[in-house]
C-alpha positions as CSV (number, residue, x, y, z in Angstrom):
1,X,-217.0,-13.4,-8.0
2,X,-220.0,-15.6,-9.1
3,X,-218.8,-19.3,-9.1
4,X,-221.2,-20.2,-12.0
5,X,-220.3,-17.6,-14.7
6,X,-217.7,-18.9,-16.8
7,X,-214.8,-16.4,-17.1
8,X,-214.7,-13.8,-19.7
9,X,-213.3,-15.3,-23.1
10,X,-212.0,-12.1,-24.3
11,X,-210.1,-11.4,-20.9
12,X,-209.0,-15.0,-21.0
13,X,-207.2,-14.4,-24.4
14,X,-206.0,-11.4,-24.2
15,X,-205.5,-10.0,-20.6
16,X,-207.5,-7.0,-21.1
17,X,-211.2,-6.6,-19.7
18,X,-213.9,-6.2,-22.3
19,X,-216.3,-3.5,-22.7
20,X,-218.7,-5.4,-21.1
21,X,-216.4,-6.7,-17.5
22,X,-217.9,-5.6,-14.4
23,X,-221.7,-5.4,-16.0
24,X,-222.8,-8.5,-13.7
25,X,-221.3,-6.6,-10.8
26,X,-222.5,-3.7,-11.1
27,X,-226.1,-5.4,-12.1
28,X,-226.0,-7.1,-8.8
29,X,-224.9,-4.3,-6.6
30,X,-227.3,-1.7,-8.2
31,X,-229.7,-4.4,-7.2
32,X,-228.5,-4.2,-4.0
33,X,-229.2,-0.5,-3.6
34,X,-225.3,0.3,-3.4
35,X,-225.1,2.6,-6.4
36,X,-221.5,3.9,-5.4
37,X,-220.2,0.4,-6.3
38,X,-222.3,-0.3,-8.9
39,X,-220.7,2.8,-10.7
40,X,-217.3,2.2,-9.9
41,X,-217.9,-1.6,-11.0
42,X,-219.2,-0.3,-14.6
43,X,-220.2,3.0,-15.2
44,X,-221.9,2.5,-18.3
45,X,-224.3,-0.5,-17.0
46,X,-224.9,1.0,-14.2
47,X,-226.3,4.0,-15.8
48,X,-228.5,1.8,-18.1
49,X,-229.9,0.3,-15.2
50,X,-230.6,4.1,-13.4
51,X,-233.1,4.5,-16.5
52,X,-234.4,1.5,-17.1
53,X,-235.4,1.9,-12.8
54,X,-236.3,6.1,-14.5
55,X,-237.5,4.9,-17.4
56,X,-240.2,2.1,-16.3
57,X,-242.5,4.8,-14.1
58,X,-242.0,7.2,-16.7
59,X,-243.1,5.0,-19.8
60,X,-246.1,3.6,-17.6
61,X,-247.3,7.4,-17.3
62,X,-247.3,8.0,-20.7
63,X,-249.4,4.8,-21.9
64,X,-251.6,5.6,-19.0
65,X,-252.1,9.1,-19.9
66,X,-251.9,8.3,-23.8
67,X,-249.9,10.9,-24.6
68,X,-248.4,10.5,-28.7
69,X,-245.1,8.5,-28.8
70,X,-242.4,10.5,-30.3
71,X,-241.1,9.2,-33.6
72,X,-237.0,9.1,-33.7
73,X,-235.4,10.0,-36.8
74,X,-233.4,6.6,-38.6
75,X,-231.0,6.5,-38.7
76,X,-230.1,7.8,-35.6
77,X,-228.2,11.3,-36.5
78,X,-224.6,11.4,-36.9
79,X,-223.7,12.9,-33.3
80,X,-226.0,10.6,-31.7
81,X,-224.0,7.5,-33.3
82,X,-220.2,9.0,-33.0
83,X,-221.4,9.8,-29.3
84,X,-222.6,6.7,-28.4
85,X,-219.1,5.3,-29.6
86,X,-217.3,7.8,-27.4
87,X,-218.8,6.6,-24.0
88,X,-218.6,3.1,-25.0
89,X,-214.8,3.8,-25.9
90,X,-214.5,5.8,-22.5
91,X,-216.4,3.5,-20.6
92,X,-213.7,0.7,-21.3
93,X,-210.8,2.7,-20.8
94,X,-212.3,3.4,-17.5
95,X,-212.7,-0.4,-17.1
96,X,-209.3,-1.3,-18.4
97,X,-207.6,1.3,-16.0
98,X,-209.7,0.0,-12.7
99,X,-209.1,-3.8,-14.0
C-alpha cells in the first residue's frame, strides 16, 4: 500500500471496493513490467494501460504517415455503450470477489 494515498472514500463507507480499487496497483506494477499482477490487481486498468503502451506507436505512425483519421459515429452506437457498461460491471464484480 502507498502511504500517501488517502484510503478509498467509497470503501471507507461502505465496505465494498469501488470500480476503480486496485487501478493504482495495477498502474504501478504494469509499470513495473509484471503484467500478471497488474491484471489480477485490476483487469480493466490494466488493459487501458496495454493500449495506451499499443496505442502510442500506433497513433505516432499514422500522423507520421498522414493517413485520414476515421470519424466515429456520436453517439457511440447502442452496443458499444451497453458493452462498455458490461465490462465495467464485470470488472467490479471481479474486484469485489478478489477484495
Amino acid at each position: 500500500m502507498t502511504p500517501l494515498l488517502r484510503p478509498c472514500v467509497f470503501r471507507s463507507l461502505t465496505g465494498f471496493p469501488c470500480p476503480t480499487c486496485g487501478t493504482t496497483r495495477a498502474a504501478t506494477t504494469f509499470l513495473e513490467g509484471n503484467l500478471i499482477t497488474a491484471f489480477s490487481a485490476n483487469p480493466l486498468a490494466a488493459a487501458a494501460g496495454l493500449l495506451f503502451v499499443v496505442g502510442a506507436p500506433v497513433a505516432t505512425l499514422w500522423a507520421v504517415a498522414q493517413w485520414p483519421v476515421p470519424v466515429l459515429p456520436t453517439p457511440f452506437p447502442m452496443w458499444v455503450r451497453i458493452g462498455a457498461v458490461v465490462l465495467i460491471a464485470a470488472n467490479w464484480i471481479y474486484v469485489i470477489l478478489i477484495a
